[in-house]
C-alpha positions as CSV (number, residue, x, y, z in Angstrom):
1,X,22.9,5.6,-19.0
2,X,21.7,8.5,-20.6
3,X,21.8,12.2,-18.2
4,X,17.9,12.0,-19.1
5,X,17.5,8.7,-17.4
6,X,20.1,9.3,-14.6
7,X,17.8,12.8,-13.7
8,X,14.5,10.6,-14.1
9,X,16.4,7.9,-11.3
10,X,17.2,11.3,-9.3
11,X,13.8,12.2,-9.1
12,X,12.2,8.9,-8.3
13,X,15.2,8.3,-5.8
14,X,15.6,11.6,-4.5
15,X,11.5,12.1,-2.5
16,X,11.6,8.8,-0.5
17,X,15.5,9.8,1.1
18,X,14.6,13.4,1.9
19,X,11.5,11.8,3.5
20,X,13.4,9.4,5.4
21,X,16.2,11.6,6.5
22,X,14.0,14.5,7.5
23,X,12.1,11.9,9.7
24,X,15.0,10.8,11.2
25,X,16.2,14.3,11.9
26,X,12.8,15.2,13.7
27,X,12.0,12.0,15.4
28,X,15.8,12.7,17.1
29,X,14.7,16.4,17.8
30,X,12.0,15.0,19.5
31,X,14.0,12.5,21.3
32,X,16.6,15.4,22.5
33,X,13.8,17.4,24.0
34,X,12.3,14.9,26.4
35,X,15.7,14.6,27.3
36,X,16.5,11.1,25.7
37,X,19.3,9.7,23.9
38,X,18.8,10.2,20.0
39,X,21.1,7.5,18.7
40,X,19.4,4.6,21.4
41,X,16.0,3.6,20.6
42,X,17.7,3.4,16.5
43,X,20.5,1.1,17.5
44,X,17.5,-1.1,19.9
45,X,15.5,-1.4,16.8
46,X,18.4,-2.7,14.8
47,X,19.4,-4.6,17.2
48,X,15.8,-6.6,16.9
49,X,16.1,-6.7,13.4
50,X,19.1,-9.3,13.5
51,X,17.0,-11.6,15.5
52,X,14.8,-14.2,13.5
53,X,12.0,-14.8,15.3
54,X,11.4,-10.7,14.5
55,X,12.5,-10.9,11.0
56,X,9.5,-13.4,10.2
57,X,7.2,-11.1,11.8
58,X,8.9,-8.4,9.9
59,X,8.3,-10.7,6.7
60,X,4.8,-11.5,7.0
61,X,3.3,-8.1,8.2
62,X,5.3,-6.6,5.0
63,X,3.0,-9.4,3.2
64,X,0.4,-7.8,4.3
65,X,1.0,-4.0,3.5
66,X,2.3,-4.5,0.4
67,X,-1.0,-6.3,-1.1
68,X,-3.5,-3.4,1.0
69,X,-0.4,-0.6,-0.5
70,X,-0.6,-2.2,-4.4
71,X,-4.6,-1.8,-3.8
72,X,-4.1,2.3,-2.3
73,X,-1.4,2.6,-5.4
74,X,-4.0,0.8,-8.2
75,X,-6.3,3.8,-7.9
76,X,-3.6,6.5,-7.4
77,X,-2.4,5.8,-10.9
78,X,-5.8,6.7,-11.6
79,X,-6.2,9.8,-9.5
80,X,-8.6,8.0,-7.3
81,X,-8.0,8.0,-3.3
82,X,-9.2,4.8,-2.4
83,X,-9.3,5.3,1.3
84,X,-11.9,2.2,1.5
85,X,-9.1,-0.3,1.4
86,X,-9.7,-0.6,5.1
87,X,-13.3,-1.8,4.8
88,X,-12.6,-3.9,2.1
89,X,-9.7,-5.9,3.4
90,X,-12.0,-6.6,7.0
91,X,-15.1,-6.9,5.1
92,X,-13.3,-9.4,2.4
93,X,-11.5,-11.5,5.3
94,X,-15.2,-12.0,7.2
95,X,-17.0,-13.5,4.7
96,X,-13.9,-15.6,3.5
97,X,-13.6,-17.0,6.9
98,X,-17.3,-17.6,6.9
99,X,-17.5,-19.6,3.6
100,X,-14.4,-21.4,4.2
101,X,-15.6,-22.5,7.8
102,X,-19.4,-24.0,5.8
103,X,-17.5,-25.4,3.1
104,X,-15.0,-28.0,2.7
105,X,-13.5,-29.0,-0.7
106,X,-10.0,-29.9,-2.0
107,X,-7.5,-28.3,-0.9
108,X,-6.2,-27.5,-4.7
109,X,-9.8,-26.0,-5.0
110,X,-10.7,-24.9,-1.5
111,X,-7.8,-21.8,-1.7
112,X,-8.1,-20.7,-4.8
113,X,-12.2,-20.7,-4.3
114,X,-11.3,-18.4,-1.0
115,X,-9.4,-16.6,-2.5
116,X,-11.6,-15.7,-5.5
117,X,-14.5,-15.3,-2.4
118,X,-12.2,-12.3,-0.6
119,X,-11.5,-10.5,-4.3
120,X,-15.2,-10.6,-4.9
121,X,-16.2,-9.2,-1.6
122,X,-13.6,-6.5,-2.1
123,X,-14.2,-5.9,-5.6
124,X,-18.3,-5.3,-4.9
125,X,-17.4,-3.3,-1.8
126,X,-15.0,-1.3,-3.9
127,X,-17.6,-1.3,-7.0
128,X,-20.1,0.9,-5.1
129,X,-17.6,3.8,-4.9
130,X,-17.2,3.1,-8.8
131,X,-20.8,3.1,-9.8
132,X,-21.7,6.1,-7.5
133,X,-18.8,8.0,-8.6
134,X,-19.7,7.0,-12.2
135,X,-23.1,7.8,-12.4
136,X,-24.0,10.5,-9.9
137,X,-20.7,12.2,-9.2
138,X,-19.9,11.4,-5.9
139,X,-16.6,11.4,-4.6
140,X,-14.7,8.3,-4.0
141,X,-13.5,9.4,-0.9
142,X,-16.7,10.7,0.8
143,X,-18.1,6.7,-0.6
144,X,-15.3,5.0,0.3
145,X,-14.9,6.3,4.1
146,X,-19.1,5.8,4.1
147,X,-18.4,1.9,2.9
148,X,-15.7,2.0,5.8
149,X,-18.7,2.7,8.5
150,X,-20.9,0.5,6.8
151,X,-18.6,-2.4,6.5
152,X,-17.7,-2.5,10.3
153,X,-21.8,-2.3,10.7
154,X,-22.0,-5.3,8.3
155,X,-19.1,-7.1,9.9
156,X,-20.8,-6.7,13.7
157,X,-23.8,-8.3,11.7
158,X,-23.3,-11.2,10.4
159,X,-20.6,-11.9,13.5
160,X,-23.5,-12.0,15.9
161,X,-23.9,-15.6,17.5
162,X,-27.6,-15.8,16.1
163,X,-25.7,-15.3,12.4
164,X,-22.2,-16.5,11.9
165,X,-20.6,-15.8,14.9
166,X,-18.9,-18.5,17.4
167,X,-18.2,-17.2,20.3
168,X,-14.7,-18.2,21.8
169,X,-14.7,-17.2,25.6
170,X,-14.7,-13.4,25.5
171,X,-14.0,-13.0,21.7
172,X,-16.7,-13.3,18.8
173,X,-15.0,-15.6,16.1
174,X,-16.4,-17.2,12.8
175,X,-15.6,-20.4,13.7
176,X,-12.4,-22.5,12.5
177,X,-12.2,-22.7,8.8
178,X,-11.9,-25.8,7.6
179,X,-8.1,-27.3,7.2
180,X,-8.3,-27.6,3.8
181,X,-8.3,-23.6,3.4
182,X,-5.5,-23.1,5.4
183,X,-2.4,-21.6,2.7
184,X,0.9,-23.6,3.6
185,X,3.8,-21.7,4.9
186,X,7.6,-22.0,5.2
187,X,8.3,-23.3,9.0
188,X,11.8,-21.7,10.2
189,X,11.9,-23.7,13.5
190,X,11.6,-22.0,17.0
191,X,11.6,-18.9,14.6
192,X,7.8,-19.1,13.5
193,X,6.8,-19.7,9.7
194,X,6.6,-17.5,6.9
195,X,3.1,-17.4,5.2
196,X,2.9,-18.8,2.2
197,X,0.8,-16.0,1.1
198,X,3.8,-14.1,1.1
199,X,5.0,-15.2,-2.5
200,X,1.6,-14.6,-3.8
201,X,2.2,-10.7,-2.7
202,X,4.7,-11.0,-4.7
203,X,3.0,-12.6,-7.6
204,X,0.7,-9.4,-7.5
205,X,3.5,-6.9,-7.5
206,X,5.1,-8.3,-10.9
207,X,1.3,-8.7,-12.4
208,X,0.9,-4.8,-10.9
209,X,3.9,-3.7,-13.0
210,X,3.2,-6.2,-16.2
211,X,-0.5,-5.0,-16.0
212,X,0.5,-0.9,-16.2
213,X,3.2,-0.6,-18.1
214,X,3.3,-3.8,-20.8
215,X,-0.8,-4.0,-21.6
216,X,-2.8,-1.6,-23.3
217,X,-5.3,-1.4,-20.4
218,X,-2.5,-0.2,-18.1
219,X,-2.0,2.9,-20.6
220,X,-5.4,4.1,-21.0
221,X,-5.6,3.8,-16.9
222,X,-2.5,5.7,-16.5
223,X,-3.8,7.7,-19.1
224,X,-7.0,8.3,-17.9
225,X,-5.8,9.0,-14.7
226,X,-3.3,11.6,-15.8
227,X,-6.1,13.5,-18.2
228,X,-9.2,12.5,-18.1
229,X,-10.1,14.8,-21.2
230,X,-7.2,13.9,-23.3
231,X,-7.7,9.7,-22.4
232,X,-11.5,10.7,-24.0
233,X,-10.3,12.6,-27.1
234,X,-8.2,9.3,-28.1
235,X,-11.3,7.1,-27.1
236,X,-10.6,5.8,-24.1
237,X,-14.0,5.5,-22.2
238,X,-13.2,7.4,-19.0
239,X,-16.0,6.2,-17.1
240,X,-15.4,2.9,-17.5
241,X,-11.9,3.3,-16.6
242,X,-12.9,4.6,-13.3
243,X,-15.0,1.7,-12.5
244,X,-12.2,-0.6,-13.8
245,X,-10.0,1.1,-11.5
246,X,-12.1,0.9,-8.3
247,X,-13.0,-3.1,-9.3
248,X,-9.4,-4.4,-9.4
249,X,-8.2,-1.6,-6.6
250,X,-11.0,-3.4,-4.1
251,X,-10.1,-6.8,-5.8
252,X,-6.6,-6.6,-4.5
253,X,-7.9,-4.9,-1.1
254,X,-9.5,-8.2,-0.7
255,X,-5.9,-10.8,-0.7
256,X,-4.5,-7.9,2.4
257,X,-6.6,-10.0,4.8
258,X,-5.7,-13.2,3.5
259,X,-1.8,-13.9,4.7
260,X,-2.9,-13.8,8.7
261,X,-6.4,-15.5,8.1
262,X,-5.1,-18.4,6.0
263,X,-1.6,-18.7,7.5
264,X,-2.3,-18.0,10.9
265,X,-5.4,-17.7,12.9
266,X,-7.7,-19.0,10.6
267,X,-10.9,-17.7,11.4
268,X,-12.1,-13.5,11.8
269,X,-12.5,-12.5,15.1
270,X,-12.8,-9.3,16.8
271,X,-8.8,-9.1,17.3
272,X,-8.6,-9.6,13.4
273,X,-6.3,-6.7,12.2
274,X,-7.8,-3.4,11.7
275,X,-6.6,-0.4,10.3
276,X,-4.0,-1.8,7.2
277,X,-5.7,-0.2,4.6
278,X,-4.9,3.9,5.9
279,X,-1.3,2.3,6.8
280,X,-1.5,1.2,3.2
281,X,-1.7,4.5,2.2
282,X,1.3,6.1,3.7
283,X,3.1,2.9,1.9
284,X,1.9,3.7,-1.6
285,X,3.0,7.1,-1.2
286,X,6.2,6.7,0.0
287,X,7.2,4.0,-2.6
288,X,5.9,6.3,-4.9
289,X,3.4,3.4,-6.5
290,X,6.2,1.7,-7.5
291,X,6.3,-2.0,-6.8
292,X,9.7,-2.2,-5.7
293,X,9.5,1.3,-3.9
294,X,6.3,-0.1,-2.3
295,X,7.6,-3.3,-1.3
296,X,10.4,-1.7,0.3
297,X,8.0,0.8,2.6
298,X,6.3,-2.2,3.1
299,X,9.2,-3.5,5.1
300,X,10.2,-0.2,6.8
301,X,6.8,-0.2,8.3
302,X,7.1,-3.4,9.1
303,X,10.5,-3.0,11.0
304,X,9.3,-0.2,13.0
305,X,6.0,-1.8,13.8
306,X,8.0,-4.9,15.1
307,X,11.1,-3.7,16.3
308,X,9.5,-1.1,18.1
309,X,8.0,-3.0,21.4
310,X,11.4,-3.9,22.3
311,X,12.0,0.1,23.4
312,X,9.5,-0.8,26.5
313,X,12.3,-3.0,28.1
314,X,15.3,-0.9,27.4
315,X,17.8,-0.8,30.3
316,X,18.4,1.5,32.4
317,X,15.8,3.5,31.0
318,X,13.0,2.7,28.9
319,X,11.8,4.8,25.6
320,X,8.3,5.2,23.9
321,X,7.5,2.6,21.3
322,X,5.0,5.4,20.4
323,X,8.4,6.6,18.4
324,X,8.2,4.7,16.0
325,X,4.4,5.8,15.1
326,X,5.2,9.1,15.7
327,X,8.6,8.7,12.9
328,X,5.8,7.2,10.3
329,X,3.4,9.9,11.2
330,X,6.6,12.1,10.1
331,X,7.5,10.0,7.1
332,X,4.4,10.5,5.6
333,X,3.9,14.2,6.1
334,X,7.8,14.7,4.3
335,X,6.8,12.2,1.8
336,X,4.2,14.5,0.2
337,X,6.0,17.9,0.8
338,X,9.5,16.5,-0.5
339,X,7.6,14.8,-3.5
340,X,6.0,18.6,-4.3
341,X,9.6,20.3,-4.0
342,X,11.0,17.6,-6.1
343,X,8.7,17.4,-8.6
344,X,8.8,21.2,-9.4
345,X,12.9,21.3,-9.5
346,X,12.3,18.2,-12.0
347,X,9.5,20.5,-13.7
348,X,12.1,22.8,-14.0
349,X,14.9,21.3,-14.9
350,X,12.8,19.7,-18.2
351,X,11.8,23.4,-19.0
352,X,15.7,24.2,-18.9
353,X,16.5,20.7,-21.0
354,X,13.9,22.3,-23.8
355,X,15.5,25.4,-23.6
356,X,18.8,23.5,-24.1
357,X,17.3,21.6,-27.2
358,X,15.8,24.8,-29.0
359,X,18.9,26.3,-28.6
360,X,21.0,23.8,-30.0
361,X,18.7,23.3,-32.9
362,X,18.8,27.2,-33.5
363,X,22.8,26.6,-33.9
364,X,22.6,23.8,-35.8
365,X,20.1,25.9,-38.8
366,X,22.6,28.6,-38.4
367,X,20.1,31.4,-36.5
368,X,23.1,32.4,-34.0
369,X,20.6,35.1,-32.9
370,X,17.6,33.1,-32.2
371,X,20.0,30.7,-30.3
372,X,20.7,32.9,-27.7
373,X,17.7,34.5,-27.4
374,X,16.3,30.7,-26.6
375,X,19.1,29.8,-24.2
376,X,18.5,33.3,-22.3
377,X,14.7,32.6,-21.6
């Protein structure tokens, strides 16, 4: 491997373990000063991770995070904050879960017509953002957290016994879609089953990296999202970039839902799942919008969301699951600073490889002089 490449693994590598570690070191520091073993609640959560009824719980919430993460990271390449995942995701799952409850086809037509239902949903939900931010300027994230409001509003709505709404004893539900919706998982015994919906997670993550980096779209969004201006000059319509951007990011905002509603409780009720998409966005960040590096967050927070109940019952004494929120909390704020210190050593580590490469060609015409004046800026 070239030193060029090994410095480019460095830096991709490098953000993601400084985060980690400096987590570790603080969670710990916290641990020390309520006067708690550091090492403990680690080796507890561990422990759980061996077991297999947690590992499929493990799996499946991962499922989930990654496809809300891929839909936070879809708009960072672009240098838009999509923090609407969160109203997308709920908003999508409702009205899947409504339509899949009224109708009743095939079941090699009734999934993929849900799942084109939730993508739609998302990708209109996400598309207001897009056209506001388009054609009148507005911020994505002032829309986006506005949608987020608004989609809970909508969601009370149309959940309302007079509307859609069943109600279930003390929970408001949809109603029980019909079987042929449900998305066929892999039973592991007394262990639970893995949601089918799992592998099409993964489906998204390879189309995520064929789409950005192997098509020409993928450039001019990467392009468009590094330089605006320059993406323009070499006619890429920014614009419409922007709108794509928001589209597909909400599109993919609408599948998070989708692994608990059609492998599990099949219907949307007020104990659906809330709060994946902001999750999602501590994910994308500290896999770096990479779908490997995302897919591997995915299952760290994951881990600590399911390992962590079993600190509750630890003998003699019992810990704070609230650790294991409070180590993500940390995670994310390293993430950032660690990705700022790293990217300006790498900044200037390329300014010293172009020094290097001036110089050398300053040897190479003979201009001793002019070599080391190069080499000494």
């Amino acid at each position: 491997m070239k030193k060029f490449d090994k410095e480019r693994v460095l830096l991709a590598v490098a953000g993601p373990v400084i985060a980690l570690v400096v987590a570790v070191v603080l969670t710990s520091g916290v641990l020390l000063a309520s006067g708690k073993s550091p090492i403990e609640p680690y080796s507890l959560m561990f422990e759980q991770a061996t077991f297999s009824d947690v590992q499929v719980l493990i799996i499946n919430q991962a499922g989930m995070y990654y496809l809300a993460a891929l839909a936070v990271a879809i708009g960072f390449r672009m240098n838009l904050f999509n923090i609407g995942v969160d109203g997308q995701y709920r908003l999508a799952a409702m009205v899947t879960a409504v339509v899949g409850t009224h109708l009743a086809l095939p079941s090699f037509l009734q999934i993929p017509m849900l799942m084109a239902v939730a993508m739609l949903t998302g990708a209109f939900w996400a598309g207001i953002a897009g056209v506001l931010k388009t054609t009148r300027g507005v911020s994505e994230v002032v829309a986006t957290i506005m949608l987020n409001a608004i989609a809970t509003s909508v969601i009370a709505y149309f959940t309302l016994t007079e509307n859609f709404g069943v109600p279930v004893g003390n929970n408001q539900t949809t109603g029980v879609m019909k079987e042929s919706g449900w998305f066929p998982g892999i039973s592991m015994g007394e262990s639970g089953e893995i949601y089918g919906f799992v592998f099409v997670a993964v489906l998204a993550g390879v189309l995520y990296w064929l789409v950005l980096n192997r098509t020409r779209f993928g450039f001019d969004l990467r392009a468009t999202g590094a330089s605006e201006s320059a993406a323009a000059a070499s006619g890429v319509n920014a614009k419409r970039m922007v709108l794509s951007a928001m589209l597909i990011s909400g599109a993919v905002s609408g599948l998070a839902g989708l692994p608990i509603l059609l492998g599990d409780t099949h219907t949307y009720s007020l104990s659906f799942p809330a709060g994946l998409g902001f999750t999602a966005i501590g994910i994308a960040l500290l896999g770096r919008n990479n779908p490997v590096g995302i897919a591997l967050a995915a299952l760290l927070w994951a881990f600590l969301d399911k390992a962590s109940p079993a600190l509750d019952y630890a003998t003699p004494e019992p810990y704070d699951k609230e650790i294991a929120v409070i180590m993500q909390g940390i995670i994310v704020i390293a993430v950032v600073v660690s990705y700022e210190a790293v990217g300006r050593w790498g900044l200037r580590r390329q300014q010293q490889r172009v020094g290097e490469e001036l110089a050398a060609a300053a040897r190479a015409n003979g201009n001793n002089d002019s070599a080391k004046e190069v080499a000494a800026r």
